[in-house]
C-alpha positions in Angstrom: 0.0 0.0 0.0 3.5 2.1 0.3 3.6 1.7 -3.2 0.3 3.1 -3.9 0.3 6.0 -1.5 3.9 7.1 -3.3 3.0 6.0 -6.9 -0.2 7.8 -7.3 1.1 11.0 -5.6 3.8 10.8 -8.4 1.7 9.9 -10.9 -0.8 12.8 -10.0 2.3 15.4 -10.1 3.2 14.1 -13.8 0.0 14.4 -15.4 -0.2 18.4 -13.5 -2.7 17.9 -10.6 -2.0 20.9 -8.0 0.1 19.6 -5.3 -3.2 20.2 -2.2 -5.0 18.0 -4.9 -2.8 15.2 -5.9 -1.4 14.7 -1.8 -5.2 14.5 -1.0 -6.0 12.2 -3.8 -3.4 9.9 -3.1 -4.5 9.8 0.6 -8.1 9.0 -0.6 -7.3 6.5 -2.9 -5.3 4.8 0.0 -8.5 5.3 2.7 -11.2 3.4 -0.1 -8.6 0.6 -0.9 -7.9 -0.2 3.1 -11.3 -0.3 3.0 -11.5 2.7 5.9 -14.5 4.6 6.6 -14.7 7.6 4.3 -15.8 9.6 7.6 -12.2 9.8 9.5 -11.4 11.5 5.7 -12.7 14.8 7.1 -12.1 14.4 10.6 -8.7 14.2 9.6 -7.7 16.6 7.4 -9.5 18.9 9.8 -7.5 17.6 12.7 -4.3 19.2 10.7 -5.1 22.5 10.8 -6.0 22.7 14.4 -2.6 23.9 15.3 -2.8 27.8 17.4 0.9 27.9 15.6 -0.7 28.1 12.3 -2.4 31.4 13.1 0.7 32.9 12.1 0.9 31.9 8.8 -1.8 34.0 7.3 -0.6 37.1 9.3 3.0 36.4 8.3 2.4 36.1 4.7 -0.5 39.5 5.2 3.4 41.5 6.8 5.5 40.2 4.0 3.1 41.8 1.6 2.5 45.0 3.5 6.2 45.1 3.6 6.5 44.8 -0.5 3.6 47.2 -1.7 3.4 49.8 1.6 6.9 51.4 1.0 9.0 49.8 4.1 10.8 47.4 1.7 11.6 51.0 -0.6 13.1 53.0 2.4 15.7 50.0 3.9 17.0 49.1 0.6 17.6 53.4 0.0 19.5 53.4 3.4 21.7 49.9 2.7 22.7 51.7 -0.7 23.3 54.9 0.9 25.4 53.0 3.6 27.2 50.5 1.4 27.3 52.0 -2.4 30.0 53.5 -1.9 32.3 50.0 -2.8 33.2 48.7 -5.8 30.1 46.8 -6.5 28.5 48.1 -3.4 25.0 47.6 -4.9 25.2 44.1 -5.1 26.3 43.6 -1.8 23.4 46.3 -0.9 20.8 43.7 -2.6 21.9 40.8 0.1 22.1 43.1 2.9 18.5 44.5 2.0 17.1 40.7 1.6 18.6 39.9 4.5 17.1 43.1 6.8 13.9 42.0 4.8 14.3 38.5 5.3 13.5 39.7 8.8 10.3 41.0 8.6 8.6 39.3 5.3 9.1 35.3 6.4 8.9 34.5 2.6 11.6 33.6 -0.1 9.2 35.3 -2.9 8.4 38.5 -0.7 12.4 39.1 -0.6 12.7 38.8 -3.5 10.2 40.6 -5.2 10.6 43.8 -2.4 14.3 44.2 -3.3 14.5 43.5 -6.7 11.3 46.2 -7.2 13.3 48.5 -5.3 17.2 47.7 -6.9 16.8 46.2 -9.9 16.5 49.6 -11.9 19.2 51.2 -10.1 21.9 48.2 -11.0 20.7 48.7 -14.5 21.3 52.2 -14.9 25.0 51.6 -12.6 25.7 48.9 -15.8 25.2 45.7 -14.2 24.7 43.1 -16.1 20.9 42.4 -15.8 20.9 38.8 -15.9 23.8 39.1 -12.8 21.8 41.0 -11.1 18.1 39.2 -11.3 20.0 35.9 -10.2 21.8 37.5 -7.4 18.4 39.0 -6.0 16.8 35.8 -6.3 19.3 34.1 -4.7 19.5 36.3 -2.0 15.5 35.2 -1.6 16.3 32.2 -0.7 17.3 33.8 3.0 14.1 35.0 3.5 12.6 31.5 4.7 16.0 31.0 6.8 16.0 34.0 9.2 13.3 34.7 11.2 10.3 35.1 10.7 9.4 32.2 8.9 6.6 30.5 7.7 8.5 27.3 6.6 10.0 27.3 9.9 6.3 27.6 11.9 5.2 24.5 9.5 7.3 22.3 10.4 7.5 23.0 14.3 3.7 22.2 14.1 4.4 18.8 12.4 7.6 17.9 14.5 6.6 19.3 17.6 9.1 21.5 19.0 9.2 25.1 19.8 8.6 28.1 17.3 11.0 30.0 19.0 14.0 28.0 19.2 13.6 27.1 15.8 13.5 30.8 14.8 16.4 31.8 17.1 18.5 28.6 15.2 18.4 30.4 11.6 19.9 33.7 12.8 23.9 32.2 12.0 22.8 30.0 9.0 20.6 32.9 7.3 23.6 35.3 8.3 26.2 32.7 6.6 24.2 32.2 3.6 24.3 35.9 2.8 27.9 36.4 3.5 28.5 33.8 1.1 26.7 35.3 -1.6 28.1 38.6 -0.7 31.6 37.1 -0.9 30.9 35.9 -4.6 29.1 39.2 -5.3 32.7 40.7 -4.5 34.5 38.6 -6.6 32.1 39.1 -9.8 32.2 43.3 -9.4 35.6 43.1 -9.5 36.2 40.8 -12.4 33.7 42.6 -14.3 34.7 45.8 -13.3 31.0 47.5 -11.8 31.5 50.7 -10.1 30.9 52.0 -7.4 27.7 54.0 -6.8 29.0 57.1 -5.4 29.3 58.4 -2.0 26.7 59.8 0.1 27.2 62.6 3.1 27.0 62.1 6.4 23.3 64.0 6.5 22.0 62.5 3.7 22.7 58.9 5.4 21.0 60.2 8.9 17.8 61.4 7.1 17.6 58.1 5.3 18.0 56.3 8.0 15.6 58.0 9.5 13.0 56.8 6.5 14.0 53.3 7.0 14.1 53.4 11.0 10.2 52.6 11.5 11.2 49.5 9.0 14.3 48.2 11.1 12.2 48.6 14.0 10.1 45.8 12.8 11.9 43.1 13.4 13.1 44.0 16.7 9.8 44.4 17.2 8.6 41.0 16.5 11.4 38.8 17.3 12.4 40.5 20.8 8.6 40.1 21.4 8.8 36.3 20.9 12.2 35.8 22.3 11.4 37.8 25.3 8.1 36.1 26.0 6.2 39.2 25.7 3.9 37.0 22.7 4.1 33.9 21.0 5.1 33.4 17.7 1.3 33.7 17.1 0.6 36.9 18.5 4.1 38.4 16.8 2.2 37.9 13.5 -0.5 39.7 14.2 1.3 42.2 15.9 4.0 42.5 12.7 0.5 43.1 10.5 -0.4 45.7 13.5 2.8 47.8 13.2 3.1 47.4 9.4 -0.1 48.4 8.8 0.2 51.7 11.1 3.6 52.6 9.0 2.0 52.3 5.9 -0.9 54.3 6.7 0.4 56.7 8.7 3.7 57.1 8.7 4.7 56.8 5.1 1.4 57.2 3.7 1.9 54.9 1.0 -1.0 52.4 1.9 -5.3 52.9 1.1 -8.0 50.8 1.7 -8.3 50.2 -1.4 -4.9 48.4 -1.7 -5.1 46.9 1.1 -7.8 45.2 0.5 -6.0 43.3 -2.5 -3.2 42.4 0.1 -5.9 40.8 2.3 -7.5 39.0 -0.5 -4.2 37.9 -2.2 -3.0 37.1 1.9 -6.0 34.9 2.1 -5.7 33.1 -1.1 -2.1 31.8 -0.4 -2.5 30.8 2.7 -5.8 29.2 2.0 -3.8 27.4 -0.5 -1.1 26.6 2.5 -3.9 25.3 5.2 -5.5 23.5 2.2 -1.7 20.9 1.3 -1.6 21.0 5.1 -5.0 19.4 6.0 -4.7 17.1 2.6 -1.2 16.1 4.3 -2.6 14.9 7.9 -4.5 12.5 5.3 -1.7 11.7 3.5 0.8 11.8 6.9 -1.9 9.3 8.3 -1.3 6.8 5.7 2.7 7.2 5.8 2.1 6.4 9.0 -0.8 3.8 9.2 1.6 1.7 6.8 4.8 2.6 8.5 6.4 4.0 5.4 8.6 6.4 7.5 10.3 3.3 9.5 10.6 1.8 7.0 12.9 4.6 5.2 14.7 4.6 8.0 15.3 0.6 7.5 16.2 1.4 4.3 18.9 3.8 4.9 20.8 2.3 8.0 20.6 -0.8 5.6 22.3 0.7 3.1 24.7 2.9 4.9 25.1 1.3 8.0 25.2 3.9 11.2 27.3 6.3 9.2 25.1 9.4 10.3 27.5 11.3 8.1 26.5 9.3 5.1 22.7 9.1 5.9 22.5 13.0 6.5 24.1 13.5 2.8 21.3 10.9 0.9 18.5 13.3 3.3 20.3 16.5 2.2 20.4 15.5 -1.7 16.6 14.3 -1.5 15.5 17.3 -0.2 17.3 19.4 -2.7 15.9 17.6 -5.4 12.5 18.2 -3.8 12.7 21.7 -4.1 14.2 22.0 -7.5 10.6 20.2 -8.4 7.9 21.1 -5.4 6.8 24.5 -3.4 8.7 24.9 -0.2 5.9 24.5 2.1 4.4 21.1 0.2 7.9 19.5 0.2 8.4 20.3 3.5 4.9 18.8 5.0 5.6 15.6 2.7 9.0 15.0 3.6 9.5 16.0 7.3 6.9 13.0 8.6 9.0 10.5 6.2 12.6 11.7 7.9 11.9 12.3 11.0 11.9 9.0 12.1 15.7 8.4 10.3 17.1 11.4 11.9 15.7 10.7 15.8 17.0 7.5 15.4 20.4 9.1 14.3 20.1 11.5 17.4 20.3 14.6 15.1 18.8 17.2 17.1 15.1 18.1 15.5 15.8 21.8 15.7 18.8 21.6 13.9 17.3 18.8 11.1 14.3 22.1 10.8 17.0 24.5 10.2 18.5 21.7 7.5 15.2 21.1 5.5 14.5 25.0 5.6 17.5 25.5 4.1 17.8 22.5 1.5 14.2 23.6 0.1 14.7 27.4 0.4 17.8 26.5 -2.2 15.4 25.1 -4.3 13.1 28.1 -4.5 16.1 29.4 -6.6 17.2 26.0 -8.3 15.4 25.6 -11.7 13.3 24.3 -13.2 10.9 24.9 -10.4 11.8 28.7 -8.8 9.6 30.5 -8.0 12.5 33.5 -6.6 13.3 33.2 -10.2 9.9 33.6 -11.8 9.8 36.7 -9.7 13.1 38.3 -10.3 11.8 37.5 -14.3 8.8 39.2 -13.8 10.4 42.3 -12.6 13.2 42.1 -15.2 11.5 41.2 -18.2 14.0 38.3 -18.7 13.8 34.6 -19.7 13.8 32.2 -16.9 16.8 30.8 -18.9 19.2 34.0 -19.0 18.7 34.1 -15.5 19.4 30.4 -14.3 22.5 30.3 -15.8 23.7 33.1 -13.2 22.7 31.8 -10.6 23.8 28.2 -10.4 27.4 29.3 -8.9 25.9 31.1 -6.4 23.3 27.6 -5.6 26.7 26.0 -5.5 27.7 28.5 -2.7 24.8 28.1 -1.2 25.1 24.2 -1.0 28.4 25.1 0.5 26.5 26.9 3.1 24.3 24.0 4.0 27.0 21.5 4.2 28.7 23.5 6.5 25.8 23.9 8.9 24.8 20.1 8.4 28.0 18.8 9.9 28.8 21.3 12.3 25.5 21.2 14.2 27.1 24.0 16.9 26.8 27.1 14.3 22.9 25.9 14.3 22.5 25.5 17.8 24.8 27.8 19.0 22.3 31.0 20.0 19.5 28.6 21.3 21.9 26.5 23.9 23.2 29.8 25.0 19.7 30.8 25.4 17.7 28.0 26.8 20.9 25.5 27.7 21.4 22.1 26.7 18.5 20.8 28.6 16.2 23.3 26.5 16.8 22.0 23.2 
């Protein structure tokens, strides 16, 4: 019945049925040929949105796009620039810097990446970047947006594994920072090479009064995560509070927001994450069959079979399966498919589940910029006007540094779990 449950959900994907649709169709098919009663269908998909956790992923996704279309994304990217133009190929370090103070606020890959390159992309053109460069480096630079906190990915799959929201957030702080050093390493390297300039300096006033702008932006994430990781809110209430304070800037402060375009953000808000509850629910169903037939212990079997009790060995074959999931799925599908599957493996490794969540966050957040299936590409295309194609050949060195990145982090656990022990000690995590 493994092979059933697996087969059909493959089979479903090939011939183009939406992922919520084919995971709930495979899971149905499984419940009519066990001969189940069709009843515990519904009970069950409702039983996986019950979570109070996920309350925070329609008012995370709600920020991220107040944060794009209200102005805030606008003012921190003119401050970055203003602070680190002045370089030889200071604007594209300024478009990781800005994705990563983003990355901060939005808790989505596609929000990053469609705030800074809206903002940048115009200016690198006009400094004579290369377009295509600069599309790829924004959308790689996405990718950190579902590694530091906030994140949605994140809150997903501390719902299915069961461990804290904000450990899991305080674990991406090094990783997300590493990721974007990297990238701003290999920006380096390029601007030199190809010889971009610098943008020009900017005086000491100029810098104040826009950092001014951008202060009620910075403030955000201090804001939500020093409410969370002080205990003033849960992770919960930091989402609504994010929409809260986002909303009052937009409004009031920068003026940038009306009802009337607001009202799109809620809609468009409630559609994706409708589409989010909607794989989650269709995924108990699906989860209840993985673990009815004991698919997941059965993996595990598998892999300590093949490898032995190399952990080194069996933490590569995880790694490589979940990149190659999210070259090919959305970040938020893969990650409710494949977490329930692995978990199993990796307790029975003793990996440490808040480090294994920073792991798959990162390995599918890679692929939201790994064709053929990227959506931070699609975006940075949109905006740019170019072919999916002139921009994926960019960007694979920088998936490669990326990959470096993860690696890194997989086998040195400590850079992952250094801020929460220090936190909440050994005996918290």
């Amino acid at each position: 019945m493994g092979l059933v449950l697996a087969g059909s959900f493959i089979l479903f994907l090939i011939v183009g049925v939406p992922v919520g649709l084919a995971i709930g169709c495979s899971g149905l098919l499984v419940v009519i040929l066990s001969d189940f009663p069709l009843a515990m269908i519904p009970q069950t998909m409702f039983s996986g949105n019950e979570s109070f956790a996920l309350v925070a992923v329609p008012f995370f996704v709600l920020a991220g796009d107040i944060l794009a279309k209200g102005g805030i994304s606008e003012r921190i990217v003119a401050f970055a620039q203003a602070t680190l133009g002045r370089f030889r190929g200071g604007l594209s370090i300024v478009s990781t810097v800005a994705s990563m103070f983003i990355a901060a606020i939005s808790g989505s890959g596609a929000a990053t990446t469609a705030a800074v390159g809206s903002a940048l992309l115009p200016e690198l053109k006009e400094k004579g970047y290369d377009v295509d460069f600069s599309a790829a480096l924004i959308a790689a630079s996405g990718t950190i947006g579902v590694v530091i906190p906030p994140s949605v990915p994140m809150v997903l799959y501390a719902v299915i594994a069961g461990i804290s929201v904000a450990k899991l957030f305080m674990a991406g702080f090094v990783p997300g920072f590493l990721m974007g050093l990297g990238l701003i390493a290999y920006s380096i390297y390029v601007a030199r090479k190809r010889g971009y300039p610098a943008a020009g300096r900017t005086s000491g006033a100029e810098k104040w009064r826009l950092f001014l702008q951008a202060s009620w932006g910075l403030l955000t994430p201090v804001i939500i995560l020093g409410g969370i990781f002080s205990g003033y809110f849960t992770p919960s209430e930091a989402a609504a509070v994010a929409v809260d304070y986002s909303l009052i800037v937009a409004f009031f402060v920068y003026k940038s927001m009306d009802f009337r375009k607001f009202y799109r953000l809620v809609v468009g808000a409630g559609v994706t994450s409708s589409l989010i509850m909607f794989i989650i629910a269709t995924s108990k169903l699906f989860g209840w069959g993985l673990a009815f037939y004991e698919i997941p212990e059965a993996v595990a079997r598998f892999m300590l079979g093949v490898v032995g009790d190399n952990a080194s060995l069996i933490l590569l074959m995880i790694m490589v399966i979940i990149l190659l999931a999210g070259m090919f799925m959305e970040t938020a599908s893969a990650l409710i498919i494949l977490t329930p599957i692995f978990l199993p493996t990796v307790t029975q490794m003793g990996v440490n589940l808040v480090h294994f969540g920073v792991l798959i966050t990162i390995g599918l957040a890679i692929g939201m910029a790994t064709p053929p299936v990227a959506i931070d590409i699609y975006v940075a295309s949109a905006i740019t006007g170019l072919p999916i194609e002139k921009i994926s050949r960019p960007i694979i060195p920088m998936v490669l540094v990326l990959i470096a990145v993860l690696l890194l982090v997989t086998y040195v656990p400590s850079i992952i779990l250094s801020l929460p022990l220090f936190i909440w000690g050994p005996a918290g995590i």
